[in-house]
C-alpha positions in Angstrom: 0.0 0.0 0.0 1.0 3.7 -0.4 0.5 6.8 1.0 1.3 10.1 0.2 1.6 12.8 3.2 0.6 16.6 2.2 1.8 18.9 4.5 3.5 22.1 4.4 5.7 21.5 7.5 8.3 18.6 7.4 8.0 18.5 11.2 4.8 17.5 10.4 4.8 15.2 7.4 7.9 13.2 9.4 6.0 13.0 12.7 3.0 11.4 10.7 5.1 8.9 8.5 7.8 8.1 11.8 3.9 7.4 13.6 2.4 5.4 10.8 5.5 3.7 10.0 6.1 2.2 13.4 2.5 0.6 12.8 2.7 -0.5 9.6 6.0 -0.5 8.5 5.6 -2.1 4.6 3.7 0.4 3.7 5.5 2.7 1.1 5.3 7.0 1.9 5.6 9.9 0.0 5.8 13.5 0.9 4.9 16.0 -0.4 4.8 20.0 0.8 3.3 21.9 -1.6 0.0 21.3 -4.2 2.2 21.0 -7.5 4.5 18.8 -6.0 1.7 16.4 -4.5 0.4 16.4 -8.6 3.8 15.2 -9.0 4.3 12.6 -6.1 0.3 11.3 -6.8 0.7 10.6 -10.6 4.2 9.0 -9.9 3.3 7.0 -6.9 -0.6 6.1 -7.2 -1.0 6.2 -4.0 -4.0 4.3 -2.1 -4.3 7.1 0.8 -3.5 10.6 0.9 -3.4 12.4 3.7 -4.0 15.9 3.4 -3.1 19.5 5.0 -5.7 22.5 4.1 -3.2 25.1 4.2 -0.5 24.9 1.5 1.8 27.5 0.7 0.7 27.7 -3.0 -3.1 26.9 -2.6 -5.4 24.9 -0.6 -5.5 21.1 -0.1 -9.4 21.5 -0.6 -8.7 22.6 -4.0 -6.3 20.1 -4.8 -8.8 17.3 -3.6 -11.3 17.3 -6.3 -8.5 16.6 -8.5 -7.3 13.4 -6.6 -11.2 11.9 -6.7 -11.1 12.0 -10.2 -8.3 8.8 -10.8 -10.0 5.7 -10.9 -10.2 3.8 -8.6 -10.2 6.8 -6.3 -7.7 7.2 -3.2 -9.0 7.5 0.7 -8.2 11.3 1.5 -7.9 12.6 4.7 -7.9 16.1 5.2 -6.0 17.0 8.1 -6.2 20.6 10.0 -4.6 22.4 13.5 -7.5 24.6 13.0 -10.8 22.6 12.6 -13.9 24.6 11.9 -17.6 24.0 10.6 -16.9 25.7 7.4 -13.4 23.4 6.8 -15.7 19.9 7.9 -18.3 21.0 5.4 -15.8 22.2 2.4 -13.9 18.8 2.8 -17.1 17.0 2.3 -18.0 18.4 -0.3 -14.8 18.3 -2.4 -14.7 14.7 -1.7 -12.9 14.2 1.8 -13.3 10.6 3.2 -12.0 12.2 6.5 -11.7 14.8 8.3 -9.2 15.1 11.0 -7.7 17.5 13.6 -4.2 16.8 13.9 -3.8 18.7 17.4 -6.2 16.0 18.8 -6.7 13.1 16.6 -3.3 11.5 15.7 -5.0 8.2 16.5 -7.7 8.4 13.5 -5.1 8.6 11.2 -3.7 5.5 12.6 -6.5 3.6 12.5 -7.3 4.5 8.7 -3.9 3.2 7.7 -4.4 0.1 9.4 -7.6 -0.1 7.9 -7.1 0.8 4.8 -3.6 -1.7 4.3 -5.5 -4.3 5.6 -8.3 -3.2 2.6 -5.2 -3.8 1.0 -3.8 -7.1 1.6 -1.9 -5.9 4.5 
């Protein structure tokens, strides 16, 4: 399985894949900090999850999403925010979030989709 990590901050992106890693260690990640070079990393890699920051430096992950949902098969993306809000919940639903996670408060959910999802898999 693969999974591609969108985050603007590294801390960030290697705290999640350090996290993930330790409980599923074959999976394959990818990183990505910005919303042209996650185009880049998701055409090259095909990954089965991506996990998603709203706020890039060059645009927002909710802009980028719609254009993820249109491979077939789709991935599982899971928007990921510091800063939940009503407006950010409803905006990821509607651009096609399978997710939607606070990642000041809900490391754990991210765990459980990648255990979920690899096991979807053949994990």
């Amino acid at each position: 399985m693969r999974v591609l990590v969108v985050d603007d901050r590294k801390e960030v992106r290697e705290r999640l894949v350090s996290l993930l890693r330790d409980v599923r260690p074959e999976v394959l990640f990818f990183e990505a900090s910005t919303t042209s070079a996650a185009l880049r990393a998701f055409h090259a890699h095909r990954p089965d999850v991506v996990l998603l920051d709203i706020h890039l430096r060059e645009a927002s992950g909710l802009d980028l999403l719609p254009r993820l949902k249109e491979r077939v098969p789709p991935p599982t993306v899971c928007v990921m925010t510091s800063h939940p809000t009503a407006q950010h919940l409803r905006a990821s639903r509607e651009a096609g979030a399978d997710l939607f996670v606070d990642k000041s408060k809900e490391f754990t959910l991210l765990v459980d989709l990648i255990v979920t999802a690899a096991k979807a898999h053949g994990g």
